[in-house]
Each structure stands twice: as structure tokens, then as C-alpha cells.
N, C-alpha and C positions, 0 to 999 in steps of 0.2 A: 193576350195573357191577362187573368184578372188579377188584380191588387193583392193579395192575397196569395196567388201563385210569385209571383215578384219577388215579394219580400219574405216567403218560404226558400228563394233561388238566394237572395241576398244573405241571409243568417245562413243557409249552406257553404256560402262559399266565407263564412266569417266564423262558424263554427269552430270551438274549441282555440281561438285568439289566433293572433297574429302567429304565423309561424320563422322558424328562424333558420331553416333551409336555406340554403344560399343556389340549388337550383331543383329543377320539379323533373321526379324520378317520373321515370316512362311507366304508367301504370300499368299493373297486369289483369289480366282477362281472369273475372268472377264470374259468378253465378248463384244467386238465390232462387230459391222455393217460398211461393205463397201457397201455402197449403191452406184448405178454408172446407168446412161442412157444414151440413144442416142449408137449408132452404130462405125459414121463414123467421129464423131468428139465428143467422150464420155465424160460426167462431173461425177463429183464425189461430195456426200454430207459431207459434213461440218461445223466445229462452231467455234467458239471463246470461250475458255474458260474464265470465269471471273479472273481478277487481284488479285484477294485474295484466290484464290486457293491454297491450299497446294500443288496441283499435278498438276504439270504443270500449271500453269498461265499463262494468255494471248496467250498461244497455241492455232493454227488452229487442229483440231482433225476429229475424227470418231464421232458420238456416241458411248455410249458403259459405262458400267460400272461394277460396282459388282455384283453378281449372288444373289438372293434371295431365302429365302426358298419354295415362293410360285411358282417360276418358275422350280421347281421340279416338280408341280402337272399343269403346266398351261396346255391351250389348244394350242392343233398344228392341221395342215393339215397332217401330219404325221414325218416319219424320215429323215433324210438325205439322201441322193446316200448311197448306201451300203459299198463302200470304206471309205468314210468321217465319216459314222456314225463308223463305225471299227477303225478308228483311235480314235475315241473321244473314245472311250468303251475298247483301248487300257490302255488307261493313266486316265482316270473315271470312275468309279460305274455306274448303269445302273441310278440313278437319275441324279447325277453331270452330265453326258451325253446326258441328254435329257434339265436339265435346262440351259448349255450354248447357245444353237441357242434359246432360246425361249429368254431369258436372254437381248441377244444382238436384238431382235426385241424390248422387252418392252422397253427398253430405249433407243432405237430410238425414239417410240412413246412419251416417256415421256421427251424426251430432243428437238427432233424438229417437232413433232406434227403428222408426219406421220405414218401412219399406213400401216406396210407391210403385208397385209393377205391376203385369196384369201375368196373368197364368196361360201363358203362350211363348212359342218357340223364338228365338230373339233373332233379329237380323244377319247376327253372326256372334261368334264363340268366341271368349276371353278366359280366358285362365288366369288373368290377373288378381288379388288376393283382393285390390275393392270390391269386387263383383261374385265376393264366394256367397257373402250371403244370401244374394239374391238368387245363383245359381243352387243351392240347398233348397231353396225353400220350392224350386220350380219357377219361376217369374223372372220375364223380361222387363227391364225399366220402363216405364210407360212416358217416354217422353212426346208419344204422341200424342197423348193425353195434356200436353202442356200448352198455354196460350203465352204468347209474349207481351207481357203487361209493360216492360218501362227500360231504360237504361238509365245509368246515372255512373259520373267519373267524379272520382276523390276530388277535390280540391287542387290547384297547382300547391307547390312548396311544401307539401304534409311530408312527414317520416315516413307512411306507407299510401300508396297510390291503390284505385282498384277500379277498373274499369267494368263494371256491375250491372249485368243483363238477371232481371226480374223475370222470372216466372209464376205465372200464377195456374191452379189446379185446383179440382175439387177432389175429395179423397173418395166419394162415391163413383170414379169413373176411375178408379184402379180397383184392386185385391190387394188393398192396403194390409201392411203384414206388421206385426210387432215383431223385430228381429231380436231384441234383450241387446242389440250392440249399440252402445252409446262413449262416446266420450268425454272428455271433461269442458271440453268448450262452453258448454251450455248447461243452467241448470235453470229448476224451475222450469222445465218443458211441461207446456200443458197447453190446451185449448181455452183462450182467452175468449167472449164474446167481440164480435167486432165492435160494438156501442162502444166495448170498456176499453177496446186494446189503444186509444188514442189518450187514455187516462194514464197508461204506463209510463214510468220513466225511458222514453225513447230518442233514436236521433232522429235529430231533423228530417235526413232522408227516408226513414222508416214513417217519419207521421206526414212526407208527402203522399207514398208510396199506398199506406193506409185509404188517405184519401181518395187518390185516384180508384182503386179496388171497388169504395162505396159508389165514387161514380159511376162505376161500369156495373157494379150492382143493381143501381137504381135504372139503370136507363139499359139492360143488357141488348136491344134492339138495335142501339143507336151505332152507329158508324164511330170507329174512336182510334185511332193513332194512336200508338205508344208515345210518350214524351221519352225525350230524351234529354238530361238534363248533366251540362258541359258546362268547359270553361275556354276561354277563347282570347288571346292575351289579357291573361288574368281577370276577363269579364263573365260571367256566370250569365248562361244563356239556357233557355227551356225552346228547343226544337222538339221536331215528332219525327218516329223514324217514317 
């Protein structure tokens, strides 16, 4: 681990002060979207969390949030790469596994309006109301279009816990759709340059997260393990899945 990742793992688990929990809530299973375009001089999507947020306020972020029950049963264009999907079915049940890339697509859609699907028939049929938009427009969530970039767990003893599987995606490898549905979670949605989005006012975990992206940018040949970045009696540890 270099010096540098360390003491990125150390200010994550120091982040936002000492806490005053008296014990460490069982986190729950998230999901974000690294949406990213362009080639040769690549942006990345992004919000502004509102001010009154409990979690993270005023933070530049991903989308992405908690996993729901309906994204267990949503519709997909299919699975992952075979490796990716084998890590998530490594550490998830065969539902948990299939609702986190669906997961981090719906709340894209529902925090900045886009729709990441391709225009094809979906795995299987939902009539649940997250899924109407995409069912309108024609399009299945393209989460096989998604790579497994990182995991990362809250902190022990926080007010809210979130055990947080990263995705990352180009928006050229969907029919990415502007749906108009957006909500108040996020504002300032817009396509940052990746140079600049490390200049935002961000968490910590969001300008690891950054990082690793440009590595796997720079190097996209190279063999790369997700990190996975935990806590382990109360020690902050950076593993790979």
C-alpha cells in the first residue's frame, strides 16, 4: 500500500471527528454510479449534496444510494463481466448481487435524471414505479455495461453506516436518455472534467475513488483488483476484492 493510500484509509476512518455512538450500526448495502465520457479529455458525473443532509452535506458526489427491495426483482440487459459478477456473488446472495448494479443505475436516474439503459428487451418484467421511466422510454438498465471499480464501508460508530459497491461506466456504451426526473438530493448535476473534479469540495472517499478511476484510466490494460476499503476492530484496512 503506498503512503499516500495509508493516510487517505487513515483521515477516512477520522473523518468528520470523533464519533459519539456508543455502538456501530450494521451498515447497509449501497450503490453508486461512476458515470464518466469523452476519451481524450474525460468528465465525470456529479452533484452537490444539499446542506441539511445527515450524510455528507454540501459534498460533490456520485449518485448512488441504498439498495431497495425492488431492485432485487428490477429489469437488466443482463449480468456483469463474469469476473465482476463473481466478486459481487463472492461477498452477496444471488439477489443482493444482482440489486447492487441495478441499484446504482436507479438512483442515477432518480437523482440526475439520466437514464443509463440500452434499447433492448430486459431479463425480465417489473412493474414497479422505479422502473417506469425506463420502461416508457423503451430501455433496459444496462448494468452489463457496468465494471466493478471499489467497495468501501462507513466508518464503525457513524449515525449512518453504508456498505458502498462502486461502479463505474461510460455513457457511450448505453442510450443514455435524459428522463426530466430528478430529485432534490442533488443539485448542481453537471459533467465536471476529471482534472478538475478532485478540486471540488469532496469526501475523502469520493477523492480516493477519483483516484483510482485515473489509475485505471491511465493504465486501462493493466490487471487491477478492486480495493476494498474496511474497518476491522476499529482498524481501517485497504484490501482488494
Amino acid at each position: 500500500m503506498s503512503t499516500d493510500a495509508k493516510q487517505q484509509i487513515f483521515d477516512l476512518a477520522n473523518e468528520g471527528g470523533r464519533s459519539t455512538e456508543k455502538r456501530s450500526l450494521r451498515p447497509r448495502l449501497a450503490a453508486t454510479l461512476i458515470l464518466i465520457k469523452g476519451a481524450d479529455a474525460p468528465a465525470v458525473l456529479m452533484g452537490r449534496r444539499a446542506k441539511k443532509h445527515a450524510f455528507m452535506p454540501s459534498k460533490f458526489v456520485f449518485p448512488g444510494g441504498a439498495v431497495d427491495r425492488a431492485d432485487s426483482f428490477g429489469p437488466a440487459d443482463g449480468p456483469l463481466a463474469a469476473a465482476d459478477q463473481s466478486r459481487l456473488e463472492t461477498w452477496l446472495n444471488a439477489s443482493r448481487a444482482r440489486a447492487a448494479p441495478l441499484a446504482a443505475i436507479r438512483e442515477t436516474a432518480e437523482e440526475t435524471g439520466l437514464l443509463f439503459g440500452r434499447a433492448t428487451t430486459p431479463d425480465r418484467d417489473s412493474k414497479a414505479p422505479q422502473w417506469e421511466a425506463f420502461r416508457s422510454h423503451g430501455l433496459a438498465p444496462a448494468s452489463s455495461r457496468l465494471t466493478l471499480l471499489a467497495r468501501a464501508i462507513t466508518p464503525p460508530k457513524r449515525p449512518r453506516r453504508f456498505d458502498t459497491w462502486f461502479f463505474l461506466a461510460r455513457a457511450e456504451d448505453a442510450d443514455l436518455t435524459q428522463a426530466g426526473v430528478q430529485t432534490a438530493e442533488l443539485s448542481d448535476v453537471d459533467w465536471y472534467p476529471l482534472k478538475d473534479a478532485l478540486d471540488l469540495d469532496i469526501p475523502i472517499v469520493t477523492k480516493f475513488m477519483l483516484e483510482e478511476l485515473q489509475a485505471r484510466l491511465g493504465a486501462p490494460d493493466a490487471e487491477r483488483k478492486p480495493p476494498y476499503l474496511h474497518f476491522r476492530h476499529g482498524r481501517p484496512l485497504l484490501e482488494h476484492l
